[in-house]
C-alpha positions, 0 to 999 in steps of 0.5 A, a space after each residue: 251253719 246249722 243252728 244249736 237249739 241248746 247251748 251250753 250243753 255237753 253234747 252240741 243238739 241242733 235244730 237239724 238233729 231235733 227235726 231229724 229225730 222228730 221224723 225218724 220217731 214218726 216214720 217207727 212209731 207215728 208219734 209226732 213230736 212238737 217243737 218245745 220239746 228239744 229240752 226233753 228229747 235232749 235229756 233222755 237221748 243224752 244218756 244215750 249219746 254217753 252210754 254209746 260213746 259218741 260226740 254229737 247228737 249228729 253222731 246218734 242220728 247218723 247211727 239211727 238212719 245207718 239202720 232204722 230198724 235195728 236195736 238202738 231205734 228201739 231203744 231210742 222210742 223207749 226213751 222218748 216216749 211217756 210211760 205214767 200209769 196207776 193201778 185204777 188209773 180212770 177207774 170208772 173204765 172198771 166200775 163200767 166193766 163190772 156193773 155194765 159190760 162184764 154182765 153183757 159179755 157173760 150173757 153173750 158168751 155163756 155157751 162158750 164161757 170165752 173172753 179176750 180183751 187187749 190192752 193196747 198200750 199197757 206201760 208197766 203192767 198196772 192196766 192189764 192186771 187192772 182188768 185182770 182183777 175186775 174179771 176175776 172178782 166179777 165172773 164166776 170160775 171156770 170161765 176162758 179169760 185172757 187178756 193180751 198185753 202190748 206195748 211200743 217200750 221193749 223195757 216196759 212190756 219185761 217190766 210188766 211181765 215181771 209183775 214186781 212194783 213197789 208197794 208205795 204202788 199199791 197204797 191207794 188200793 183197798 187192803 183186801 184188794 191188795 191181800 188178795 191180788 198182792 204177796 210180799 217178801 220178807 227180803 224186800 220189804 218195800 216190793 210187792 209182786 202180783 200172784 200168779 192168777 192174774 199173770 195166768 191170764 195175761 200175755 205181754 207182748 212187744 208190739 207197734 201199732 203201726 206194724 202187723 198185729 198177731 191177733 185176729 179177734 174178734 174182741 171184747 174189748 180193746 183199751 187203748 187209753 193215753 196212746 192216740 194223744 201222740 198220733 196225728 190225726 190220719 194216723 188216728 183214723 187209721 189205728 181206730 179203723 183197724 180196731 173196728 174191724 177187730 172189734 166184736 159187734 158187742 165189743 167196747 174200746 176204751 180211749 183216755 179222758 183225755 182223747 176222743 173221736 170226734 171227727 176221726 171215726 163214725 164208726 164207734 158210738 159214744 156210750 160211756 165216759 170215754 167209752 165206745 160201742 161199734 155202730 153208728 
């Protein structure tokens, strides 16, 4: 008999279903899922489980590998997987764009004023229109500027494109910074929306790293920051080669400070905290 991991609970949640959902998120997202986390996988797909009606987590499984890459796959990733951001979140990655890598760029673009960064892994948006503001504060008018904005999380990606956060959000930001970049509306008092500059220069797009991408580079630079933590480690090595070769010989990957590439790929060079040029 298969053993319930979770007694007591409203829905029965086996060892078997948890093995099954850990296997099903790291064939769609090369997320890999450790043991200890059946209480959090039980409390976020529950809601699932009740919303569709269903008896068991068995049932949900069995729903999920009945079409793998149908719409509730979709929703089940965007409910497993951690979206916790800030604007500025490890804000020495933008005082190195402004002082370091923004002046290099605009020395090596200056005949054709063209720059593209990607934010790999933008959550709810607050990375992105991060650069975003560092770029527009730091480089001249009239410059080609464009940030491509992805993340795994369907809600996440539409979210961000809306641009709305609450203005408890922007607290720790300085008053002019918010001024500037931030309207507020009289009907919503505690919402705060950023100005259409900045969502002028980003694109947000639904996207798994481990599929397709749509972009040929060469790029700027990539942000790929608190996402390779989840990965196993050949799935590490895949990702960081396809970024290299994206990757403008100029270019900079930004990984978390958390996360390193020591012994995952000799293709990038350490440069900065947490910060990686191409070369040997």
């Amino acid at each position: 008999m298969t053993k319930d991991i979770l007694k007591k609970h409203e829905f029965a949640f086996t060892q078997s279903d948890f093995d099954t959902l850990c296997r099903l998120i790291m064939d769609y997202a090369g997320i890999k899922m450790h043991q200890g986390k059946e209480d959090m996988i039980y409390g976020r797909i529950s809601r699932r489980v009740r919303k569709l009606g269903l008896r068991s987590f068995s049932e949900y499984v069995d729903l999920l590998e009945a079409n793998p890459s149908g719409e509730e796959m979709g929703r089940f990733v965007n409910a497993v997987t951690t979206n916790m951001t800030s604007f500025f979140r490890e804000n020495h990655h933008f005082e190195y764009m402004k002082q370091t890598l923004l002046p290099e760029l605009m020395e090596h673009h200056k005949m054709d004023h063209r720059i593209r960064i990607w934010s790999a892994g933008c959550s709810s948006g607050e990375e992105p229109y991060s650069i975003a503001m560092t770029m527009a504060e730091t480089m001249p008018a009239g410059w080609d500027a464009k940030i491509l904005a992805t993340d795994l999380d369907t809600d996440m990606v539409a979210h961000a494109a809306n641009g709305i956060y609450e203005s408890k959000r922007v607290n720790g930001l300085a008053k002019g910074k918010v001024r500037r970049w931030f309207s507020r509306n009289r009907k919503y008092p505690d919402m705060v929306k950023i100005k259409s500059p900045l969502q002028e220069m980003i694109t947000f797009r639904q996207l798994n790293l481990l599929h397709d991408w749509p972009m040929n580079g060469p790029l700027d630079a990539i942000f790929c920051r608190n996402v390779i933590i989840y990965f196993d480690t050949e799935t590490k090595r895949k990702l960081m080669a396809r970024y290299a070769d994206l990757l403008a010989p100029h270019g900079r990957l930004f990984l978390g400070h958390s996360e390193s590439l020591l012994n995952i790929s000799d293709q990038f060079k350490l440069c900065g905290k947490s910060i990686y040029a191409k070369g040997q």
